[in-house]
C-alpha positions as CSV (number, residue, x, y, z in Angstrom):
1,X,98.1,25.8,-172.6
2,X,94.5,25.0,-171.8
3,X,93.5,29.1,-173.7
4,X,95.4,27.7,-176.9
5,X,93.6,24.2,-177.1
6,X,90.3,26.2,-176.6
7,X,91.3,28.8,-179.8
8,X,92.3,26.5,-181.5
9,X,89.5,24.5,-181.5
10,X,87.1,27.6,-182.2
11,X,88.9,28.3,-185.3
12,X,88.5,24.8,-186.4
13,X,84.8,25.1,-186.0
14,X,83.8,27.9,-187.9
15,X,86.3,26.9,-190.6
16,X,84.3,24.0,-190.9
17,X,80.8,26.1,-191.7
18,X,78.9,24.9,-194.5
19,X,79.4,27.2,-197.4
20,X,76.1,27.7,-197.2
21,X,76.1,30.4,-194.5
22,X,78.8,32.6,-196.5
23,X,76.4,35.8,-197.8
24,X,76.6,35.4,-202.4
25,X,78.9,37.0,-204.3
26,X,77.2,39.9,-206.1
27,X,79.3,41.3,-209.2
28,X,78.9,44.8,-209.8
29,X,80.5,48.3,-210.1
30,X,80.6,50.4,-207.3
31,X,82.5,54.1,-207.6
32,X,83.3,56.5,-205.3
33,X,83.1,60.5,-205.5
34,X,84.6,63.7,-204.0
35,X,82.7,66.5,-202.5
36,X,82.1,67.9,-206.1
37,X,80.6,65.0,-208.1
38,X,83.8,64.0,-209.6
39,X,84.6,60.0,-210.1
40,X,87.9,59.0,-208.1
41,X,87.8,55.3,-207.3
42,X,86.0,52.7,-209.3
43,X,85.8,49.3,-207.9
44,X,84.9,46.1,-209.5
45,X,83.6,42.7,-207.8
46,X,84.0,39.9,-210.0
47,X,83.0,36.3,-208.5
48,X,83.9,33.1,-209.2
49,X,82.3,29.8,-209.0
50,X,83.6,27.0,-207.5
């Protein structure tokens, strides 16, 4: 009982972080490619504002 009070009240405090601390979102493109050059995954970050 005591190990789930103590959880419990870790994951309350760094819930409650300042948004602050969180690294920025940075938009961009990023793909990936095979052994031969070729494209075969291309994601996208988009970010949004609060």
């Amino acid at each position: 009982m005591l190990a789930i009070a103590v959880i419990a009240t870790y994951v309350a405090w760094r819930t409650s972080q300042p948004e602050a601390q969180r690294p920025p979102c940075e938009p961009g493109r990023q793909e990936q490619k095979d052994a031969g050059g070729k494209v075969v995954k291309v994601t996208r970050t988009t970010c949004f504002e609060k």
